[in-house]
Structure formats: structure tokens, C-alpha cells
VEXNUZA-607472 format. One record per residue: residue in three letters; x, y, z of N, C-alpha, C in turn. Coordinates in steps of 0.2 Angstrom, whole numbers, padded with zeros to 4 digits, always signed. Layout:
N
alaXYZXYZXYZ;...
% end
This chain:
115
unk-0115+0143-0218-0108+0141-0215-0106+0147-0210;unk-0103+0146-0204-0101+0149-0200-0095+0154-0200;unk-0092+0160-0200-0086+0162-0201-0083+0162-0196;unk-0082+0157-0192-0078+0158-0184-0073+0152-0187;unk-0067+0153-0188-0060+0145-0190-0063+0140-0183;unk-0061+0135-0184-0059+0131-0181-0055+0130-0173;unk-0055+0126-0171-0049+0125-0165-0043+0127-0169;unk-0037+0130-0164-0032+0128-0166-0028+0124-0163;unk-0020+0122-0169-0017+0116-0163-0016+0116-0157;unk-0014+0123-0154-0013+0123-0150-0019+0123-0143;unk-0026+0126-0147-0033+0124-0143-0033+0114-0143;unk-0030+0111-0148-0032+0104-0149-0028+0101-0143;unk-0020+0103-0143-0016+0100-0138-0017+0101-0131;unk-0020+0108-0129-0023+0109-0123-0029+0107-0120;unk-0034+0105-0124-0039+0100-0124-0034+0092-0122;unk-0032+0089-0127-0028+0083-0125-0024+0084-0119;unk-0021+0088-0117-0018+0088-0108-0022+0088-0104;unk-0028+0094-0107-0033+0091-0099-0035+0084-0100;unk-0039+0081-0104-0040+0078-0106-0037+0070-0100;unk-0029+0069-0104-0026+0066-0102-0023+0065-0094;unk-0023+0071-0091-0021+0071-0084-0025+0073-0080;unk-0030+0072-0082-0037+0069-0078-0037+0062-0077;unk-0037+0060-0084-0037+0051-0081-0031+0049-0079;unk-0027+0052-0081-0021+0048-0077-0023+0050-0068;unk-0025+0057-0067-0026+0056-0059-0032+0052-0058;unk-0037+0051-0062-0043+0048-0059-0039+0038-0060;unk-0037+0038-0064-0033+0029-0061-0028+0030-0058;unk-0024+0033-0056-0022+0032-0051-0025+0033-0045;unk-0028+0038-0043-0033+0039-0038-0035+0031-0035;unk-0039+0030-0042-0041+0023-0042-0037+0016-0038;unk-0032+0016-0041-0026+0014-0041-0025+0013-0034;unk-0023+0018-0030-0021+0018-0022-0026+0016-0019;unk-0034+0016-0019-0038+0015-0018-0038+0008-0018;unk-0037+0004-0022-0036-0006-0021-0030-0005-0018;unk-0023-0004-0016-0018-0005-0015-0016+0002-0013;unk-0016+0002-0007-0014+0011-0006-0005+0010-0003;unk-0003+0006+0001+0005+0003+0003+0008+0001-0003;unk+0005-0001-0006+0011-0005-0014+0012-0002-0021;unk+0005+0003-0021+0005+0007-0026+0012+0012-0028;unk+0016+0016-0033+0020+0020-0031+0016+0025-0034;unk+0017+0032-0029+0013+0038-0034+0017+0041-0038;unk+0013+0041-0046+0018+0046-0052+0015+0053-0051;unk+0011+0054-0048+0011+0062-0050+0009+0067-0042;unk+0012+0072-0045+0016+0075-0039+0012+0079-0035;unk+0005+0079-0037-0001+0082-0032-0005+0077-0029;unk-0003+0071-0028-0006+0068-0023-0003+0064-0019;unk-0001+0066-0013+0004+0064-0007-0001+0058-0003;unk+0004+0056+0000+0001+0050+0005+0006+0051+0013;unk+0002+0048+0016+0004+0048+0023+0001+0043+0026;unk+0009+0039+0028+0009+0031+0033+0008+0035+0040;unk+0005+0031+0043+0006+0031+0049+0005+0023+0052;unk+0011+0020+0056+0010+0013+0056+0010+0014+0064;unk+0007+0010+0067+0006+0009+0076+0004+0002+0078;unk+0003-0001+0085+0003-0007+0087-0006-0007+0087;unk-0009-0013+0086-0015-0017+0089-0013-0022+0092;unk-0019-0022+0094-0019-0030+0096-0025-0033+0097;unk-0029-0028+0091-0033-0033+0089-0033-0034+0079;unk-0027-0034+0077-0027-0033+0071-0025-0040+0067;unk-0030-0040+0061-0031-0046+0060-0026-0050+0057;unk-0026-0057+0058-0020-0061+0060-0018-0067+0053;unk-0013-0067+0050-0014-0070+0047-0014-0079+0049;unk-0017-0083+0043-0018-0090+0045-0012-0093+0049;unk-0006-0092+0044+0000-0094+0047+0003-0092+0056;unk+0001-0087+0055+0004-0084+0063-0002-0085+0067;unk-0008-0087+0067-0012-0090+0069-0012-0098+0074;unk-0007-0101+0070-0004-0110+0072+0002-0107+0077;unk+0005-0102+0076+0010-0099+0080+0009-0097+0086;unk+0004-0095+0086+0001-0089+0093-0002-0096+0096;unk-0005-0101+0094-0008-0107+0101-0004-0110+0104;unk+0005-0108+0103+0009-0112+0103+0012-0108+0108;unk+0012-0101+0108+0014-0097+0113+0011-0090+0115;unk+0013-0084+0119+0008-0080+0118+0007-0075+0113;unk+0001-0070+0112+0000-0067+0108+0005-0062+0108;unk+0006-0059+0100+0011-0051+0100+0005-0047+0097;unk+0006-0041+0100+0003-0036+0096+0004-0035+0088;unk+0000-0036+0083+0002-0034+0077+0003-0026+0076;unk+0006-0026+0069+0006-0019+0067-0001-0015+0061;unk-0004-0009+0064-0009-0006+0060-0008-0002+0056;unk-0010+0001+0052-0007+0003+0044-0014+0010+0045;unk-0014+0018+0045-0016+0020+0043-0014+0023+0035;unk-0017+0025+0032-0015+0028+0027-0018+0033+0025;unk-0016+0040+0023-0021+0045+0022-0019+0048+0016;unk-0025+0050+0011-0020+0053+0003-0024+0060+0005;unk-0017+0063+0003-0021+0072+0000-0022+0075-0006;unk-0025+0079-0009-0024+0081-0015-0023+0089-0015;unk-0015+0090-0018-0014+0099-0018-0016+0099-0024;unk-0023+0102-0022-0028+0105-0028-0024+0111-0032;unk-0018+0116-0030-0016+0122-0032-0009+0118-0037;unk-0006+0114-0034-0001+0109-0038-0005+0107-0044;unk-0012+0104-0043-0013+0100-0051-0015+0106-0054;unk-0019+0111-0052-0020+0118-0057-0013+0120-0060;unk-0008+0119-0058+0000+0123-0061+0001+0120-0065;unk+0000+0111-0063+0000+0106-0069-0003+0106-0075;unk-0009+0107-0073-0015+0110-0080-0013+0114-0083;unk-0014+0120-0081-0012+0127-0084-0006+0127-0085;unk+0000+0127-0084+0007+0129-0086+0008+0125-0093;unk+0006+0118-0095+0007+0119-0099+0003+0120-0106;unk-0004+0122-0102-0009+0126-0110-0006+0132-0110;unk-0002+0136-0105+0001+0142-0106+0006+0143-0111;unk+0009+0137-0112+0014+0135-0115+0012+0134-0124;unk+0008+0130-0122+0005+0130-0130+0002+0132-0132;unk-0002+0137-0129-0006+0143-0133+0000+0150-0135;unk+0005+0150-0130+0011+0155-0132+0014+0153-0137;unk+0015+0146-0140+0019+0145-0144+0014+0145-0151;unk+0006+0143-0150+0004+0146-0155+0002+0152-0157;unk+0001+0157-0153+0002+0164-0152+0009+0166-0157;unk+0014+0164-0154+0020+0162-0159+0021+0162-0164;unk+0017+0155-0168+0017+0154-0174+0013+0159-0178;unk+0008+0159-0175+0001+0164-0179+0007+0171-0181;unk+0011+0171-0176+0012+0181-0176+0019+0178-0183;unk+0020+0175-0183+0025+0174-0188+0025+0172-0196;unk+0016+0167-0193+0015+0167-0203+0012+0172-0203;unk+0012+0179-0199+0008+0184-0201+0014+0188-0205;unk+0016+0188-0201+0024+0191-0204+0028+0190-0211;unk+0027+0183-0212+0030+0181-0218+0023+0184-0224;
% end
């Protein structure tokens, strides 16, 4: 048998946040990806940016389609959209709160040392 202990809780719950707020960014990622205008973003290190302008060649729905042979064309509107990711924002996210819960087991240890 090995004499090294175990994880502790505060190693398990740091494990479980990274864990956790990876898949949530990896489905939301996801998520923008099928619906990038409808989606709303929940986490704060991944920004989006509209930029809406005119075509005219942009593709036309059926109905405005019976519209436009009846009189002349309008330019539709274009939909770019770009996501970013502050990589330095989701590291504070990570870490801040493994900092948190290794100090609070830190904490604990020095205290049932004490008693």
C-alpha cells in the first residue's frame, strides 16, 4: 500500500469546477455555433460581435419572394457575427475559485490541527 492520503475535498471540488466549466463553455460554444443571433451568452469570457449591413444579394425568404415580382427589389440586411474568447477572463474563472477552495482547505487542515 501506498503512504501518500488521498485527494482532498478541496483537491475533489477543484477537479469538479474545472471539470464543469469546460463543458459548459464547450456547449455553449456549441450552442452559438447552430444559432449564433438567438443564442444568449451565460459566460462572461466569450463575447460576440454583430455587425448588420445591406446586400443585395442576400438570400430571400419564399414569402418576400411573391412580393419582390410584384414590384422592385430591396436590398436585404447581412448578419456578420464574430465570437471571441478572453482566454485571461476564463483562466481568473478557473483559478479564482480553486484558490478559494484550496485556501479554505488549507483552513480546515490548520484547524483540525490545532484542536
Amino acid at each position: 500500500m501506498s503512504d501518500t492520503p488521498g485527494f482532498s475535498r478541496a483537491t475533489h471540488l477543484s477537479i469538479v469546477w474545472g471539470v464543469a466549466l469546460a463543458a459548459l463553455t464547450l456547449l455553449e460554444w456549441r450552442s452559438l455555433d447552430r444559432d449564433p443571433l438567438g443564442h444568449q451568452i451565460m459566460t462572461p469570457f466569450i463575447e460576440r460581435k454583430v455587425t448588420i449591413g445591406l446586400a443585395g444579394d442576400a438570400p430571400i425568404d419564399p414569402l418576400e419572394e411573391k412580393r419582390e415580382q410584384a414590384g422592385p427589389a430591396e436590398p436585404g440586411l447581412q448578419y456578420e457575427v464574430e465570437f471571441d474568447f478572453n482566454g485571461p477572463l476564463f483562466l481568473a474563472c478557473f483559478f479564482g475559485p480553486v484558490l478559494v477552495f484550496q485556501g479554505l482547505g488549507l483552513l480546515a487542515s490548520l484547524r483540525r490541527a490545532r484542536d
